[in-house]
C-alpha positions in Angstrom: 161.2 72.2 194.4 160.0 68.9 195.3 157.6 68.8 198.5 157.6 72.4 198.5 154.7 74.8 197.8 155.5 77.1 194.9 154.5 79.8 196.1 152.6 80.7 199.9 149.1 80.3 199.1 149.7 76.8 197.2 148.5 73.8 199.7 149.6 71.2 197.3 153.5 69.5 198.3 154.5 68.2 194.5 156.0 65.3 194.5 157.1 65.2 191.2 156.6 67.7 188.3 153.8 70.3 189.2 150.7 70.4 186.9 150.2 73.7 187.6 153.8 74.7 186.0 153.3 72.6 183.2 149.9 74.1 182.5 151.2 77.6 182.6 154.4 76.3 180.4 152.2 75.2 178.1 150.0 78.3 177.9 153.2 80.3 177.8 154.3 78.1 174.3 151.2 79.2 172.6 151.5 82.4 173.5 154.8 83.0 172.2 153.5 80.9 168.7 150.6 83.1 168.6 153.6 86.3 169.3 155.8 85.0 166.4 152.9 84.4 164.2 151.8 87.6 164.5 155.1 89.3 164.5 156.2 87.1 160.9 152.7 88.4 159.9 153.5 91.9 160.2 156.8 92.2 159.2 156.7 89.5 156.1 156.0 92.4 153.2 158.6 94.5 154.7 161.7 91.9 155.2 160.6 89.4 151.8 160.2 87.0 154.1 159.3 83.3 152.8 158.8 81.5 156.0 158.4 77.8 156.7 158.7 75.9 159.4 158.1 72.1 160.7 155.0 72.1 162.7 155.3 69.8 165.7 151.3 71.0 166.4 150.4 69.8 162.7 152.9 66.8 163.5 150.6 66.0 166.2 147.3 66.5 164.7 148.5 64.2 161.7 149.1 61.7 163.7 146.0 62.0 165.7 143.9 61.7 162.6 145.5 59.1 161.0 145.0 56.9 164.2 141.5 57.6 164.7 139.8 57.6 161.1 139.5 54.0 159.2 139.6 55.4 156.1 143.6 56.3 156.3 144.5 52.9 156.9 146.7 52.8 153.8 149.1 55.5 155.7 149.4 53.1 158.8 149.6 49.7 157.2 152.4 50.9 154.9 154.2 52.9 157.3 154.2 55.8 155.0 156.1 58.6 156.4 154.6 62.1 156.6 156.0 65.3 157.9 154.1 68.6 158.7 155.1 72.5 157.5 153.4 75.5 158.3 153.8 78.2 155.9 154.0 82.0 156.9 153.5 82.9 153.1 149.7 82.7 151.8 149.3 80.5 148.7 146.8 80.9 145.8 145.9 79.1 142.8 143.6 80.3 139.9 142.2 83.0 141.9 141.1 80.4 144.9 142.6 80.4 148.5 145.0 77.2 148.9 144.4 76.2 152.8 147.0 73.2 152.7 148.3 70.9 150.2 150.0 67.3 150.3 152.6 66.9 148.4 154.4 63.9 147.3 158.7 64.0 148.1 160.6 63.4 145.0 162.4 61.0 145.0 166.0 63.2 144.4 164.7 65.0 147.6 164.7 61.4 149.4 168.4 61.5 150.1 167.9 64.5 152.2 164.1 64.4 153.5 163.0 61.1 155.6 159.4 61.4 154.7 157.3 60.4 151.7 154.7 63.4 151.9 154.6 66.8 153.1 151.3 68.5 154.2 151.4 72.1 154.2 149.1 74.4 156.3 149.0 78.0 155.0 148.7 80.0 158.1 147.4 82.7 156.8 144.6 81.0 155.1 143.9 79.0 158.3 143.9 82.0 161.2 140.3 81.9 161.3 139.2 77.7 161.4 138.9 76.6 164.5 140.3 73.3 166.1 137.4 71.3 164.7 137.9 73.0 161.2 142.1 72.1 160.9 141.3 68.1 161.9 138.9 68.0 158.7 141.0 69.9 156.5 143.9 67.6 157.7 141.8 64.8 156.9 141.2 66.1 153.7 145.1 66.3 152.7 146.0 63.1 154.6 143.2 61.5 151.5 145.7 62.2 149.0 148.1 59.8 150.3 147.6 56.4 148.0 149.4 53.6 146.4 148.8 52.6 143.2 150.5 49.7 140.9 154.0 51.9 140.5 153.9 52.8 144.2 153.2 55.8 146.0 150.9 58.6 144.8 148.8 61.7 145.4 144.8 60.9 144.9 143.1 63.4 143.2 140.3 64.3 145.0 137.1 63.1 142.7 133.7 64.2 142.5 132.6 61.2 145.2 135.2 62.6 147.3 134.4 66.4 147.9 130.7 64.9 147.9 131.3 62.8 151.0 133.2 65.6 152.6 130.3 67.9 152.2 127.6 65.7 152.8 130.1 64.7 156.3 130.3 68.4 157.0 128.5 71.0 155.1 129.6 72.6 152.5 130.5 75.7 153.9 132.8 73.3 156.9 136.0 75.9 156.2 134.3 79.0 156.6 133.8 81.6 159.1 131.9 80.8 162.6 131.4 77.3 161.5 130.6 74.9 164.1 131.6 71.6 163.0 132.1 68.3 164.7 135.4 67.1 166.6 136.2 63.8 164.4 138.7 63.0 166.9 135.5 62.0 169.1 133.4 60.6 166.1 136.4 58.3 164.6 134.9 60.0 161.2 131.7 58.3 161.3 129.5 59.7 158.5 126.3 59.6 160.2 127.1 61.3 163.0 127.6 64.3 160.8 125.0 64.9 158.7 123.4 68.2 159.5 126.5 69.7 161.0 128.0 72.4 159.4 125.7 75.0 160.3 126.6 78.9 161.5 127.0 79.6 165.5 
């Protein structure tokens, strides 16, 4: 296909690989995640299904954060290895709605898994947050990843902690229609977040 118009009306001679075609293959990838989403979705109850699957989106988005906000530093100084699930099955605890965990591999499971931590998203606790919404709530598990005198650990979140996520974001940042910052862009800067949070 080199140096040949795709299709009559196209002007452009490619070179190499067309933008155009890898725009539309992209579009066409997220599509068909949005499909099988959907389709798990609906057919879950009826099969018993208990779905999980490594998320090369979350993959992404881990490592994005991790290389942009200071405050994770631990993760890249100690090469800590994390891997990314989404699960299909929504998750509950005491009555609240679980939108991810982090959880730390034990260290029986090292033989077979290559990573030190697994984040979880629960898809169907995270349909409705927007771009903006998933990079703070990966933040958030990406915090419990610590070392401590025996080695690694989870972090419990603290007081001081859901306080400076709150007073970052508002305290409503996970919720419906919230328009919240891209941290990506801010590098997680504090003060360039108060006051956001707010309803479209």
């Amino acid at each position: 296909m080199d140096g040949v118009p795709i299709c009559e009306s196209c002007i452009i001679y490619c070179e190499g690989t067309c933008a155009a075609i890898e725009k539309l293959n992209e579009l066409y990838q997220e599509l068909r995640t949005e499909e099988k989403t959907s389709i798990i979705r609906a057919l879950r109850k009826e099969l018993a299904l208990v779905d999980y699957e490594v998320a090369e989106d979350l993959r992404e988005l881990g490592e994005k954060i991790i290389g942009a906000i200071p405050e994770l530093h631990v993760i890249r100084n100690f090469n800590i290895k994390v891997d990314y699930i989404r699960s299909y099955e929504p998750k509950r605890d005491k009555g609240k709605t679980i939108f991810a965990d982090c959880r730390k591999v034990k260290s029986a499971y090292t033989a077979y898994l290559p990573f030190d931590f697994i984040v979880t998203f629960y898809e169907p606790n995270t349909y409705h947050m927007t771009e903006n919404q998933k990079k703070i709530l990966m933040l958030h598990e990406l915090r419990h990843i610590g070392i401590g005198e025996r080695g690694l650990r989870i972090e419990d979140h603290d007081i001081e902690d859901f306080r400076d996520i709150l007073t970052r974001y508002g305290f409503d940042w996970n919720g419906f229609n919230q328009d919240v910052p891209d941290i990506l862009l801010a590098g997680g800067d504090v003060e360039k977040h108060k006051g956001k949070g707010k309803k479209k």
